[in-house]
Each structure stands twice: as C-alpha cells, then as structure tokens.
C-alpha positions in Angstrom: -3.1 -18.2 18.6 -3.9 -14.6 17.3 -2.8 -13.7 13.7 -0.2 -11.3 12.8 0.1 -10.9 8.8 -1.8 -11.5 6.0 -0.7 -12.5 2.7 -1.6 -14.0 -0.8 1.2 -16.0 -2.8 1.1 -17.6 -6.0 0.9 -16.7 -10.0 -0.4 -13.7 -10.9 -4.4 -13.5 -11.3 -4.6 -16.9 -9.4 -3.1 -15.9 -5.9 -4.2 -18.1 -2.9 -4.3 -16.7 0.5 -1.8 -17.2 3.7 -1.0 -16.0 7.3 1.1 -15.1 9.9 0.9 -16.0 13.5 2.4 -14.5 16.5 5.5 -16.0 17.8 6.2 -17.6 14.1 7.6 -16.1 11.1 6.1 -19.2 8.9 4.3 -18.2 5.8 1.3 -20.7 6.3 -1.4 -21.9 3.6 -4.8 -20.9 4.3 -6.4 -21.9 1.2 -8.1 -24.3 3.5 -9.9 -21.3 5.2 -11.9 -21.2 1.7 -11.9 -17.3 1.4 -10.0 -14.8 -0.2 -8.9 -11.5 1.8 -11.2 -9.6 -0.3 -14.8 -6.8 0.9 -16.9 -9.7 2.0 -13.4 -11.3 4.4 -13.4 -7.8 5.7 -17.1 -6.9 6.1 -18.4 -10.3 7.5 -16.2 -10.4 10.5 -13.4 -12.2 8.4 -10.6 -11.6 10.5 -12.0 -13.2 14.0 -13.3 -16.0 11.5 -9.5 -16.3 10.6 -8.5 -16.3 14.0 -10.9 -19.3 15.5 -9.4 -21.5 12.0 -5.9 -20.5 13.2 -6.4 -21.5 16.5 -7.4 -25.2 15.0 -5.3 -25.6 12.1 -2.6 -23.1 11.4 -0.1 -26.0 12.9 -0.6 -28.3 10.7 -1.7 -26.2 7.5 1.1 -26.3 4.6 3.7 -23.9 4.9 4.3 -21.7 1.5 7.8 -22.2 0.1 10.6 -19.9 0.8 11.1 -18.0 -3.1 7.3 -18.4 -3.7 5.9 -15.0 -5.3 3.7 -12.9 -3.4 1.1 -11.0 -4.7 -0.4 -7.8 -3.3 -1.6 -8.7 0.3 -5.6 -8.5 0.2 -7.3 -8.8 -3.2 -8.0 -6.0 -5.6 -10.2 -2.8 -3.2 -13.4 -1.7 -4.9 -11.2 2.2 -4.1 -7.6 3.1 -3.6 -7.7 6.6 -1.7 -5.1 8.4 -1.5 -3.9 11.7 -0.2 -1.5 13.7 -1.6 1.3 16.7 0.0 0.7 14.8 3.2 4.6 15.4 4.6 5.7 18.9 4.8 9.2 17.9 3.4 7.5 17.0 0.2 5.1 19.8 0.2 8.2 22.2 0.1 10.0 20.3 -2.4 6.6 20.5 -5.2 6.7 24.1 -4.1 3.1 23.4 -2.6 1.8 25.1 0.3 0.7 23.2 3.2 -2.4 21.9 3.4 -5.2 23.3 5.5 -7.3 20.1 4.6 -6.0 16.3 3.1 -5.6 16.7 -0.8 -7.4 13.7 -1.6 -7.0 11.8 -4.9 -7.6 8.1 -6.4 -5.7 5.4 -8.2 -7.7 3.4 -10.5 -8.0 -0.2 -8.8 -7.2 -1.3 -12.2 -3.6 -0.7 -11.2 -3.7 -2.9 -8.3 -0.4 -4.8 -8.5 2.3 -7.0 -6.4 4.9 -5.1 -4.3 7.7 -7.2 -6.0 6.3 -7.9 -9.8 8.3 -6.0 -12.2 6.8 -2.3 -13.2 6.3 -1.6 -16.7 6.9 1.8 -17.7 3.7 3.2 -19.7 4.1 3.3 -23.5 6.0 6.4 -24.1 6.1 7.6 -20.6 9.3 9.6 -19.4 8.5 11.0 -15.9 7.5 7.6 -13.9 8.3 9.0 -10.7 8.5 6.7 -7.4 6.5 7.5 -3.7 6.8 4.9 -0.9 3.6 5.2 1.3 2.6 3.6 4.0 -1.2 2.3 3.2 -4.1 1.0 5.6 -6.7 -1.1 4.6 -10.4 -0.2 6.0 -11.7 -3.1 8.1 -14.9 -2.1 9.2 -17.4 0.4 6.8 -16.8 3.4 7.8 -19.3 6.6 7.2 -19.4 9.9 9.7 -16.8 8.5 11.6 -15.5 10.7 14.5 -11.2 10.8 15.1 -12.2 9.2 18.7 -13.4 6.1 17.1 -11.7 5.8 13.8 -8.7 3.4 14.1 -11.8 1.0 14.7 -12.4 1.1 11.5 -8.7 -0.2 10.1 -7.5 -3.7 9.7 -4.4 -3.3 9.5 -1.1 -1.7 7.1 0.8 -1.8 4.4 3.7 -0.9 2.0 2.4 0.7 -1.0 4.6 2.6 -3.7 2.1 5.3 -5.1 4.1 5.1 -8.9 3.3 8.8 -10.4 3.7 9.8 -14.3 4.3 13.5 -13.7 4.0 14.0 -17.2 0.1 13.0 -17.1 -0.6 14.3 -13.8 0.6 18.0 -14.0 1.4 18.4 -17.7 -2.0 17.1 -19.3 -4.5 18.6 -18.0 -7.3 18.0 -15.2 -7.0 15.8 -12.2 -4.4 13.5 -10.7 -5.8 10.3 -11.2 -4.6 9.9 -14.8 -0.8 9.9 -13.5 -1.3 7.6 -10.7 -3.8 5.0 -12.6 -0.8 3.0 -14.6 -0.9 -1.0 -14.8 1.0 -1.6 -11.8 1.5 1.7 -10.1 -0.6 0.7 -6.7 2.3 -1.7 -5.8 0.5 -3.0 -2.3 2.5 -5.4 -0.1 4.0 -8.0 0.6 2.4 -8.4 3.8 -0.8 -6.5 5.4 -0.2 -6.3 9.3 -3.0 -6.0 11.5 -3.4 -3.3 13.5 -2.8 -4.7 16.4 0.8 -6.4 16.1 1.8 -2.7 14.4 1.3 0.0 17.1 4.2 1.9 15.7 2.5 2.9 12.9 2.8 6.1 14.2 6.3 6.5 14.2 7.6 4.0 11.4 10.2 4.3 9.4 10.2 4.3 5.6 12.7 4.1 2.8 13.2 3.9 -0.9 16.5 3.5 -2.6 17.1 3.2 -6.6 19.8 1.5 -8.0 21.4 1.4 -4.2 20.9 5.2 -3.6 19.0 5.8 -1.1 16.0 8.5 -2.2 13.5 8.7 0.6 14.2 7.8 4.3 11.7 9.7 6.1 9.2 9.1 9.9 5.3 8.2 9.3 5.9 10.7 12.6 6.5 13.6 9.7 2.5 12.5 8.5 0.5 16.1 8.4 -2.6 14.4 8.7 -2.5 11.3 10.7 -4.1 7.8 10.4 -7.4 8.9 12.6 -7.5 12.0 11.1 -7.5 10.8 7.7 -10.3 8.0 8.5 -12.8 10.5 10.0 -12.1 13.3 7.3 -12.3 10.9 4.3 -15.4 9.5 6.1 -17.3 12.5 5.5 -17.2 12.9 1.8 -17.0 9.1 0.6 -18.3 5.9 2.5 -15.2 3.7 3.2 -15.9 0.1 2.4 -14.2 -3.0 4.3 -11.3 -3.7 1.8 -11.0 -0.1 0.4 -7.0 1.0 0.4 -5.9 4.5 2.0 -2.4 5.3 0.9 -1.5 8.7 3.3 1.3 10.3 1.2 4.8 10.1 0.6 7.7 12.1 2.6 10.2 14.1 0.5 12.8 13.0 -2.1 10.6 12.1 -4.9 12.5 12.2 -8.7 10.6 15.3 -9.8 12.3 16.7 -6.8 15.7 16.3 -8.1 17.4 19.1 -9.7 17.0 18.6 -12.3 14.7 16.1 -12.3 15.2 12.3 -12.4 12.8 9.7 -13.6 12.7 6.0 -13.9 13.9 4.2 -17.1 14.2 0.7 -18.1 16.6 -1.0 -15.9 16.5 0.8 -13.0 16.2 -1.5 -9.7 13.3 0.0 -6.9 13.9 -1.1 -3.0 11.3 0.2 -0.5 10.5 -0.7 2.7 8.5 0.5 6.3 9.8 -1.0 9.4 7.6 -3.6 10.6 5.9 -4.1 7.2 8.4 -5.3 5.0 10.1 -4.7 2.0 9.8 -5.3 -1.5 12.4 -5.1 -4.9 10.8 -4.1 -8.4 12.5 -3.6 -11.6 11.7 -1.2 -14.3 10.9 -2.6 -17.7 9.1 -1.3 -20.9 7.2 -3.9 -22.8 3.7 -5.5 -22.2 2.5 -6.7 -18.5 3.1 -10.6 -17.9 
C-alpha cells in the first residue's frame, strides 16, 4: 500500500496528521502513527516509516469527516524560500527583466497558515496582492546538490498562495520579506503530494480566480527556473533542511498588474488551485486572526 497525500486536519494550532493511499481517495487518521509531518518526519526517514504503518493499518485507521478543516499540510518549516519573477509573463507585467539567476526571497515562517482559513488583511494595508505558486517541500537535507541529483532531495508538492503587500515590499524600503511576512500570507495546502504520484509537476496547471473572475491560469511548463534547477542553485548559498518550503513563483496576472491596479479588500472571495494538488477557497477579512 504506498501513500499518496499527506495532510493535517483539525482546529487551528492543534492539527493532527492524516493520509492518502493510492487507489483511495479516503482522508485517513494517522494520529495513531504518533508523529507529526514536521523536520524530524522528514529527516529520519519518515515517509518509508509512514509507508510500512500504512501497509498494517491504514484499513482500519479512522477516516477524517467529510467538512473537517484542514490545516496547512506539513507543520510550520524552519524556512519558506521563495523565488520571485520566476514566469516570464509576470516578469513583463512588473516591468522586470528576466532573470539571469533565481531572485530568491523569504517569508517569515511566522506566516505559515491553512490554504482555506480566512486571510486577514494587515492593519491598514491597501495593496494585499494574491500569487498562486506551486510549492515543494525538501525531503532530504540538501547542500551542494547537483541538477542531476536534486529531485532526490524533494518529498513531494503543494499549493501555496505567496499573499504580497506591495505597499511594504516596493514602497517601504529594503527587501521583500516585509511584504510577504503577513499572518497568514504562506497559505500551504490542503494536501502535500509526494513526488512520486505527481510526475506532472512539470507541466501542471494553475489557477486563481477572485470573486469568480478568473486572474491567473497559467502552465508550471511557463517556470524559468525549474524544480531541479531551483534545488541545486538554492543549495549552494543556504543548506535546505528536511521540512523547509520552496515556493517557485507565480505566472502573470497578479492585482498590481491590473491597470490600474487592483488589490484585495474585505470581502473579497480567493479560489486557487494546481491540477493534481488541489484547491482551496479563502475569504478576505480585516480584524484580528482566530
């Protein structure tokens, strides 16, 4: 019985984890496992662990509710990498040139957040822009890694929306990181899917629509810098831990490439998907996080 998807449902804060086999799309319990997906899952073999506990008990393990929240799919990375101008689409539409290396940035993990939890805007922001991603999570550490041997060294994928407050980010001074660092704006799930059952990751499509208009609808084929690219080049400046979260960029039709402009504001409804990964719903609110 090999596993398919990984997953983590529950209240916020207090998420247990779950699975995905192959041949079934049951959400199953496997708090019996005794191990969140978190670095030390990752770096102790975790996943063939999984597997060998499947094998023996995914059958007759609980199955998780249909309705029940999920929370993002592996627990909160000790790094969220991400790299930026990374489809040329988008590059032309910031006016950027195209890179002749990854533009590499981070979100604070501190923004670490459920795919389909509510966003709330940050106090006083007015330019929360939205960026559907497609994100890997690093299975295996990873340092001076060669393109020949770097998909090794990745578990599996993800749907992240890399939320931006343009404001901060160009407007304010200094690096990126301040604009992508929000409560809530790594929005990482619902599901990670190994490597292995996702071959088209390649070639995947991805979406976002707001308020039922379609924004973004864009190839992971349109990528700049692909997934073995990125592992080996990011591999040379930072060691990647098992766990750690590489978002590779988002394609074009971001809100601060609307002319005008167009932001998010209270209200607004957020739908975002990649084929084979899943989808998620978030709505905008202003407020405090619950």
């Amino acid at each position: 019985m090999s596993l398919t998807k990984l997953f983590r449902f529950g209240s916020k804060g207090a998420e247990k984890p779950g699975l995905v086999v192959r041949g079934s799309e049951d959400l199953v319990d496997a708090s019996a496992f005794g191990e969140d997906w978190n670095e030390r899952f990752f770096e102790t073999d975790g996943l063939a662990r999984l597997a060998t506990w499947a094998a023996k008990n995914a059958a007759s393990a609980p199955r998780v509710a249909a309705g029940t929240r999920l929370g993002p799919a592996v627990a909160r990375p000790s790094k969220v990498v991400c790299i930026g101008l990374n489809y040329r689409g988008h590059a032309q539409e910031t006016g950027a040139a195209i890179p002749g290396e990854p533009v590499v940035f981070q979100k604070a993990s501190s923004a670490w957040a459920a795919a389909g939890d509510d966003l709330v805007l940050p106090r006083g922001s007015v330019k929360t822009d939205w960026e559907v991603e497609l994100a890997f999570v690093i299975g295996k550490r990873a340092s001076y890694v060669t393109p020949e041997a770097a998909l090794g060294h990745v578990a599996g994928f993800a749907l992240h929306n890399d939320y931006s407050e343009r404001e901060y980010q160009i407007e304010r001074g200094g690096q990126w990181t301040k604009g992508k660092s929000a409560d809530g704006f790594a929005s990482f799930g619902p599901f990670l899917v190994l490597r292995e059952a996702f071959p088209q990751f390649g070639a995947a499509r991805l979406w976002l629509e707001v308020n039922g208009t379609t924004k973004q609808d864009s190839s992971t084929a349109d990528l700049i810098f692909d997934i073995a690219t990125l592992v080996s080049y990011l591999s040379r400046f930072m060691t990647l831990l098992p766990g750690d979260v590489v978002s590779t960029g988002t394609p074009a039709g971001v809100g601060m490439g609307h002319k005008p402009p167009v932001f998010l504001k209270a209200g607004d409804v957020v739908r975002y998907g990649i084929e084979g990964l899943g989808e998620a719903t978030q709505t905008i609110r202003t407020g405090e996080p619950t």
